[in-house]
Jmol script that loads the backbone (N, CA, C; Angstrom):
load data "model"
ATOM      1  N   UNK A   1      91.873 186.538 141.416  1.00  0.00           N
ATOM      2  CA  UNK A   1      90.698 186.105 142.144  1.00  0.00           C
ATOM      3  C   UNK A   1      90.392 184.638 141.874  1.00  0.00           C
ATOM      4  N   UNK A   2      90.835 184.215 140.547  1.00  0.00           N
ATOM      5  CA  UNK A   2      89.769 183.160 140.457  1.00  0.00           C
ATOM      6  C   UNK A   2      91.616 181.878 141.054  1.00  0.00           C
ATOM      7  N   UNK A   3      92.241 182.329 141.418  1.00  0.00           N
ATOM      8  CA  UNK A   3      93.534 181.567 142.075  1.00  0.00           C
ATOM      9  C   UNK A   3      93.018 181.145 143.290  1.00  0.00           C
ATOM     10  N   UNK A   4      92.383 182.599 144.271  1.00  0.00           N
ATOM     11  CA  UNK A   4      91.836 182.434 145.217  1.00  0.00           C
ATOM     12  C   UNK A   4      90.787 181.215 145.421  1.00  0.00           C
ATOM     13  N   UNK A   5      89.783 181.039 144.854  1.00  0.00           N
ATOM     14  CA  UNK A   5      88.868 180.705 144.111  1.00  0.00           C
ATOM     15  C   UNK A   5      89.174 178.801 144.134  1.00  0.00           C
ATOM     16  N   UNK A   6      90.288 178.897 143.270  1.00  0.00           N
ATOM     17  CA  UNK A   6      90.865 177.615 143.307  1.00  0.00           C
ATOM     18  C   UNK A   6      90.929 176.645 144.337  1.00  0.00           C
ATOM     19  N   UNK A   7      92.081 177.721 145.307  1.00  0.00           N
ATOM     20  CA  UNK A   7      92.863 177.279 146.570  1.00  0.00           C
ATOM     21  C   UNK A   7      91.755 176.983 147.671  1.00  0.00           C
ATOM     22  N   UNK A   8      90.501 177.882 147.469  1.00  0.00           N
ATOM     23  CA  UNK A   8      89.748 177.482 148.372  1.00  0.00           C
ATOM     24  C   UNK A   8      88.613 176.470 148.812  1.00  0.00           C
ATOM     25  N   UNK A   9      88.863 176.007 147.080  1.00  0.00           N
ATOM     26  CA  UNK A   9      88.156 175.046 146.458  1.00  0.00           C
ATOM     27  C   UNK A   9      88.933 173.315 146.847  1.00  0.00           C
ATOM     28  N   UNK A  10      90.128 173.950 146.770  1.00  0.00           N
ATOM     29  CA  UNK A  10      91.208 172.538 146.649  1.00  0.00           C
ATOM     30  C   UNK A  10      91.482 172.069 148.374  1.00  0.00           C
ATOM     31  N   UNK A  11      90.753 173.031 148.993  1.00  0.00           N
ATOM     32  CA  UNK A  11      91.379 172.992 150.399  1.00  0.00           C
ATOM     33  C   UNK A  11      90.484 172.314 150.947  1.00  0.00           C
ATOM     34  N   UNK A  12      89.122 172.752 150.452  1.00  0.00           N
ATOM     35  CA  UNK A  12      87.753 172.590 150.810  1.00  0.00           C
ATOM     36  C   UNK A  12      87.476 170.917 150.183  1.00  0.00           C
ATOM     37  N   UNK A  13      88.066 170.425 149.306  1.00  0.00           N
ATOM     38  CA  UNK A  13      87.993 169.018 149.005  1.00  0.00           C
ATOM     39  C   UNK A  13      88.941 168.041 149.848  1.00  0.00           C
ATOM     40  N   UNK A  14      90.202 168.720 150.268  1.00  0.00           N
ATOM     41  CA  UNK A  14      90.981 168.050 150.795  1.00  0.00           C
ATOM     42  C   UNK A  14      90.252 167.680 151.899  1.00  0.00           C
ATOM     43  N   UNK A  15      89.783 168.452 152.515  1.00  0.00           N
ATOM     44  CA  UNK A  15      89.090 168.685 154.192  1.00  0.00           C
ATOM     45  C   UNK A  15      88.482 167.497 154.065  1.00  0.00           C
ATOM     46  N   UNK A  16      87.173 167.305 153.119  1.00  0.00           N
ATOM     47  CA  UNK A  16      86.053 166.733 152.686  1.00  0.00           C
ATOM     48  C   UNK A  16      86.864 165.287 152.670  1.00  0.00           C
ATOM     49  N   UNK A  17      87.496 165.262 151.801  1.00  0.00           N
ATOM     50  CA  UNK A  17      87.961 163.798 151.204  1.00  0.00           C
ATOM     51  C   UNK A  17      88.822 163.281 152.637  1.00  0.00           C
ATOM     52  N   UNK A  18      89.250 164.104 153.593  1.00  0.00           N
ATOM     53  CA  UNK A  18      90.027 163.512 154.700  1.00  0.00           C
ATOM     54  C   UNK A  18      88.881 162.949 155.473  1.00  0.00           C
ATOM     55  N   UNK A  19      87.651 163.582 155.929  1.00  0.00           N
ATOM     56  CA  UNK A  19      86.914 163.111 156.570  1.00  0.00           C
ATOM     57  C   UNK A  19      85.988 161.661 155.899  1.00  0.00           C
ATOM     58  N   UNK A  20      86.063 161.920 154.712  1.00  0.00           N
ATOM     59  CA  UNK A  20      85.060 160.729 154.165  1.00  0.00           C
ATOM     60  C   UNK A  20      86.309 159.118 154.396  1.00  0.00           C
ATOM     61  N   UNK A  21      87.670 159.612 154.268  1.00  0.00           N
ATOM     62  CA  UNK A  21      88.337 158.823 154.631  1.00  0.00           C
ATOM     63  C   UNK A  21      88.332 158.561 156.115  1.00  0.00           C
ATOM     64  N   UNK A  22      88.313 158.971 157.135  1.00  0.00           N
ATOM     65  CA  UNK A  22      87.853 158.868 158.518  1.00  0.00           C
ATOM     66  C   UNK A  22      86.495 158.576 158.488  1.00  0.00           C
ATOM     67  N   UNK A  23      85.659 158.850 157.791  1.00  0.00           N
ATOM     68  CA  UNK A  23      84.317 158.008 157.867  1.00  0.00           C
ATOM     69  C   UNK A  23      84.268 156.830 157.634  1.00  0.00           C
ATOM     70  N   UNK A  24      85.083 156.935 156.458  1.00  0.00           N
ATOM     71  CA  UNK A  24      84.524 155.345 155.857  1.00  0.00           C
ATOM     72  C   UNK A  24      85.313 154.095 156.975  1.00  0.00           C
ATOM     73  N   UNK A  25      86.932 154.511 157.414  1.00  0.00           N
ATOM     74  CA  UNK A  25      87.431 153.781 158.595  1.00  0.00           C
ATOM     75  C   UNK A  25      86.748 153.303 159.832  1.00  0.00           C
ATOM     76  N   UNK A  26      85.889 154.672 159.958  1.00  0.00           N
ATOM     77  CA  UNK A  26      85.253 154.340 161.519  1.00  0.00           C
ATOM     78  C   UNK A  26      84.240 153.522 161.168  1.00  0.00           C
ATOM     79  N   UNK A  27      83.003 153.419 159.672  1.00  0.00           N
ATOM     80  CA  UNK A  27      82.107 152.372 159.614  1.00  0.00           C
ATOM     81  C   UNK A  27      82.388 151.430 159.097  1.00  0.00           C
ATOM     82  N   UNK A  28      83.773 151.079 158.618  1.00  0.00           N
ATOM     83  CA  UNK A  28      84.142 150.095 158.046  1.00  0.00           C
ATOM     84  C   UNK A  28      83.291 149.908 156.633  1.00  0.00           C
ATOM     85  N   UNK A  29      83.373 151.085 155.989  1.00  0.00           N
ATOM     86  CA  UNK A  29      82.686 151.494 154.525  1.00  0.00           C
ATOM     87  C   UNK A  29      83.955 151.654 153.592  1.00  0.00           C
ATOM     88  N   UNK A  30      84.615 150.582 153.136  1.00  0.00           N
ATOM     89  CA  UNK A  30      85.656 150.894 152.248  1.00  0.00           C
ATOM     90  C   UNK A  30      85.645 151.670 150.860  1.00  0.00           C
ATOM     91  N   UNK A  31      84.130 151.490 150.588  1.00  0.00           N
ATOM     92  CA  UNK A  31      83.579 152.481 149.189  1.00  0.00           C
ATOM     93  C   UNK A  31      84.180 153.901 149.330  1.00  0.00           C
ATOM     94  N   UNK A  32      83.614 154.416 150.915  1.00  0.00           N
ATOM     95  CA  UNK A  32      83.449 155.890 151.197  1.00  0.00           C
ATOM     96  C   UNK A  32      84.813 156.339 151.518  1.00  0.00           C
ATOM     97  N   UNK A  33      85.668 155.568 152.060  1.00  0.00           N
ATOM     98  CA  UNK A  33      86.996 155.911 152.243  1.00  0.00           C
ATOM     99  C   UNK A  33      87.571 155.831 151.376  1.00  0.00           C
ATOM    100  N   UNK A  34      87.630 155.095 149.992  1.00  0.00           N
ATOM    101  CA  UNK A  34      88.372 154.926 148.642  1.00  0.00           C
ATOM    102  C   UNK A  34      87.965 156.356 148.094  1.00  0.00           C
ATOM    103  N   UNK A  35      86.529 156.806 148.274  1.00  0.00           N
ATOM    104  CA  UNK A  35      86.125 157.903 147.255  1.00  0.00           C
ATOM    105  C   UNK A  35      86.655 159.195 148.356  1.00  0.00           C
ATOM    106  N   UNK A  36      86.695 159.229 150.077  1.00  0.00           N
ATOM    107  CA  UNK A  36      87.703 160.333 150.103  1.00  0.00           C
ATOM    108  C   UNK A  36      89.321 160.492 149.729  1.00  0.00           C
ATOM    109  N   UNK A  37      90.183 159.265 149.403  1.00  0.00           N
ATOM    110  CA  UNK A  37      90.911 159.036 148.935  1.00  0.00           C
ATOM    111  C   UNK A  37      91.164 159.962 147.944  1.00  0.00           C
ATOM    112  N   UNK A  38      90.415 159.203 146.648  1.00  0.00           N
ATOM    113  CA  UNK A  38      90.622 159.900 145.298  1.00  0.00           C
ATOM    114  C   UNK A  38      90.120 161.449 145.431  1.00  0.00           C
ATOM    115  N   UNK A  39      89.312 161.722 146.612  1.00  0.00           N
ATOM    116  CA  UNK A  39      88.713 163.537 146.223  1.00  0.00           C
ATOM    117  C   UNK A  39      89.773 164.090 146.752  1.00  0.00           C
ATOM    118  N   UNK A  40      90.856 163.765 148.146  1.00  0.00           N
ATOM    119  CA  UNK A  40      92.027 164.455 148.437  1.00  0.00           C
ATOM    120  C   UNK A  40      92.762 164.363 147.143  1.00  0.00           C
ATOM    121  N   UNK A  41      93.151 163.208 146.930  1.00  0.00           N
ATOM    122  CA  UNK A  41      94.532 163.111 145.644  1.00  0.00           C
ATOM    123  C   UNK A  41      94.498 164.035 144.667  1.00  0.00           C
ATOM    124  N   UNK A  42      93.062 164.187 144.085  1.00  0.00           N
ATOM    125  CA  UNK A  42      92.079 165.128 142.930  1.00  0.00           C
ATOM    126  C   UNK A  42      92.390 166.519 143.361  1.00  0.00           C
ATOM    127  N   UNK A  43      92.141 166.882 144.699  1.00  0.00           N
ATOM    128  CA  UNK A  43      92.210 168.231 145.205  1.00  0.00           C
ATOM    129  C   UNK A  43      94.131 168.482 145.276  1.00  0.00           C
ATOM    130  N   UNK A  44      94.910 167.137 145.113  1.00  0.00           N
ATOM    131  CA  UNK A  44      96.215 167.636 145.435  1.00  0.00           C
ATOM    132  C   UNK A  44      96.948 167.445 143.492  1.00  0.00           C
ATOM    133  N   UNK A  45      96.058 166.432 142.783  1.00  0.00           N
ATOM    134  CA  UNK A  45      96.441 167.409 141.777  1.00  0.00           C
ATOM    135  C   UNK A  45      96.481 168.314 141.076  1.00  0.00           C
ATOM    136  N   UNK A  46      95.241 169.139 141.573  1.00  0.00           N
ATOM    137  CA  UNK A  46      94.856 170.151 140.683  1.00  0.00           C
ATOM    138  C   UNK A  46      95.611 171.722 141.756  1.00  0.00           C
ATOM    139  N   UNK A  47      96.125 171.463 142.483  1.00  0.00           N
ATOM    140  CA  UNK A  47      97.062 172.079 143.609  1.00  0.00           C
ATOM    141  C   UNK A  47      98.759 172.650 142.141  1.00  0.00           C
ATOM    142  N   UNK A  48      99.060 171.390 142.250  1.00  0.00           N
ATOM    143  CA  UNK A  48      99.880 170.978 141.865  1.00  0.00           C
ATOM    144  C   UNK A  48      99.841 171.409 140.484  1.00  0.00           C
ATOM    145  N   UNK A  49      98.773 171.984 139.519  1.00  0.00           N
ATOM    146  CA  UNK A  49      98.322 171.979 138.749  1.00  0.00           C
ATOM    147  C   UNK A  49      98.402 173.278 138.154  1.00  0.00           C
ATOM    148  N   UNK A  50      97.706 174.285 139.430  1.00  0.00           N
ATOM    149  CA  UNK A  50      97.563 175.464 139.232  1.00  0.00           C
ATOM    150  C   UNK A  50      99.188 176.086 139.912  1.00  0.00           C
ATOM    151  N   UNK A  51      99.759 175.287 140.749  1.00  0.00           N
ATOM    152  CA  UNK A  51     100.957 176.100 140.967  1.00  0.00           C
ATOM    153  C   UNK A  51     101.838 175.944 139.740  1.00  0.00           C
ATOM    154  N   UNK A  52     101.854 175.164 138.878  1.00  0.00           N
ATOM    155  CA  UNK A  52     102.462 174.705 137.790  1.00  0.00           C
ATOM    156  C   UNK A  52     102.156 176.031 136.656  1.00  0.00           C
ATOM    157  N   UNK A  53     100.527 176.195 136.489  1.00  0.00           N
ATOM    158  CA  UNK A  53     100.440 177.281 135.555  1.00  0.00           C
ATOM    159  C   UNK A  53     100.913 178.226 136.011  1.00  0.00           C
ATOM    160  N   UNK A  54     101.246 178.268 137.373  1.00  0.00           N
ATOM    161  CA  UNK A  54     101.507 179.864 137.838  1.00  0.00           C
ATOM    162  C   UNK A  54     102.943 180.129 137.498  1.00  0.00           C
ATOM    163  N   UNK A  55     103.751 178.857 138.122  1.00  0.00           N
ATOM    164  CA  UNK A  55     105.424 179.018 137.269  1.00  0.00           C
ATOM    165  C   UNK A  55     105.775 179.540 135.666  1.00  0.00           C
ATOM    166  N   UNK A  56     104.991 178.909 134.948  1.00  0.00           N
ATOM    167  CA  UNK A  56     104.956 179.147 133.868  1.00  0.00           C
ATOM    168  C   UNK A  56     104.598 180.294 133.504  1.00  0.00           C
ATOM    169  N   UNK A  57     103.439 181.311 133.894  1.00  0.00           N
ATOM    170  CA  UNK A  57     103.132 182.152 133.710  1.00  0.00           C
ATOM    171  C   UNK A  57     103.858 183.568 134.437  1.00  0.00           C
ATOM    172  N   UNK A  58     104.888 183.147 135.457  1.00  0.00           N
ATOM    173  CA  UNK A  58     105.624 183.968 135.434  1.00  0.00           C
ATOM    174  C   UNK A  58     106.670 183.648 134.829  1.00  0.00           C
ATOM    175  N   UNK A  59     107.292 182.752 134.190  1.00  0.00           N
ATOM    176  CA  UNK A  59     108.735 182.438 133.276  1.00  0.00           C
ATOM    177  C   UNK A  59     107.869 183.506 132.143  1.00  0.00           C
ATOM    178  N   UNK A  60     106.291 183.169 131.721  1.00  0.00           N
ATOM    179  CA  UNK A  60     106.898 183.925 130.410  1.00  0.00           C
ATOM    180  C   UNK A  60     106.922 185.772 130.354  1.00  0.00           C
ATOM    181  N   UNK A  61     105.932 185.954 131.637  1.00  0.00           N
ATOM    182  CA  UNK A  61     106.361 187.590 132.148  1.00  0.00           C
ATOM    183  C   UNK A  61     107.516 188.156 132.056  1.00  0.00           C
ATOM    184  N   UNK A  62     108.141 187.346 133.095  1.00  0.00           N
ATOM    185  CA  UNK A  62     109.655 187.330 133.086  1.00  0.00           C
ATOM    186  C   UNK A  62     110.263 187.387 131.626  1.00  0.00           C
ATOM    187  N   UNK A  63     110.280 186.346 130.661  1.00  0.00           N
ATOM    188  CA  UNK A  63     110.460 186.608 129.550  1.00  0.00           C
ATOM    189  C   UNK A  63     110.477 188.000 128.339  1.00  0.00           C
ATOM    190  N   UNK A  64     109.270 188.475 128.574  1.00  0.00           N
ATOM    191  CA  UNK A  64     108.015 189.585 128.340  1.00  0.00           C
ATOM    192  C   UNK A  64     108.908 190.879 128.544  1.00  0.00           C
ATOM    193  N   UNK A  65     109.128 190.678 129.947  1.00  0.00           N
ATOM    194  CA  UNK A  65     109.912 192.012 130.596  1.00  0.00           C
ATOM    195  C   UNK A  65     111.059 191.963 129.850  1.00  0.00           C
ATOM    196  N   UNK A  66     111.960 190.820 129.758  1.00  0.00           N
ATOM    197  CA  UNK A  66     113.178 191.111 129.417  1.00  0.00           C
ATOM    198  C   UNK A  66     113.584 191.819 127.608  1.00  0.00           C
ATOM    199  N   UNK A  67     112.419 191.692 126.843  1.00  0.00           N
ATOM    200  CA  UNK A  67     112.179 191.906 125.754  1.00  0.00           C
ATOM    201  C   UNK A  67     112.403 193.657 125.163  1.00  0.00           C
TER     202      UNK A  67
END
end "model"
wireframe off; spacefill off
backbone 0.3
color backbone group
């Protein structure tokens, strides 16, 4: 659940941070487009982050089982 949780979280920033980047373009607000910038990148490392724990956490299942 709380994977779910994550993904919907990380998706939900990406969205956010794409539009503040299309905001800040259309008013010519370079602040607001730098800060949707970093909230996509943020939302794509922590992506990247949790698929990472998830590899790992099945290598050591996997491991577990073979025992």
């Amino acid at each position: 659940m709380a994977e779910l949780k994550s993904k919907i979280k990380n998706t939900k920033d990406k969205i956010a941070g794409k539009a503040k980047v299309a905001f800040g373009k259309a008013t010519g607000n370079e602040e607001t487009e730098l800060k949707g910038k970093i909230q996509s990148k943020k939302a794509d490392v922590k992506e990247t982050l949790d698929d990472t724990k998830e590899k790992i956490a099945k290598k050591i299942n996997d491991m577990d089982k073979d025992k």
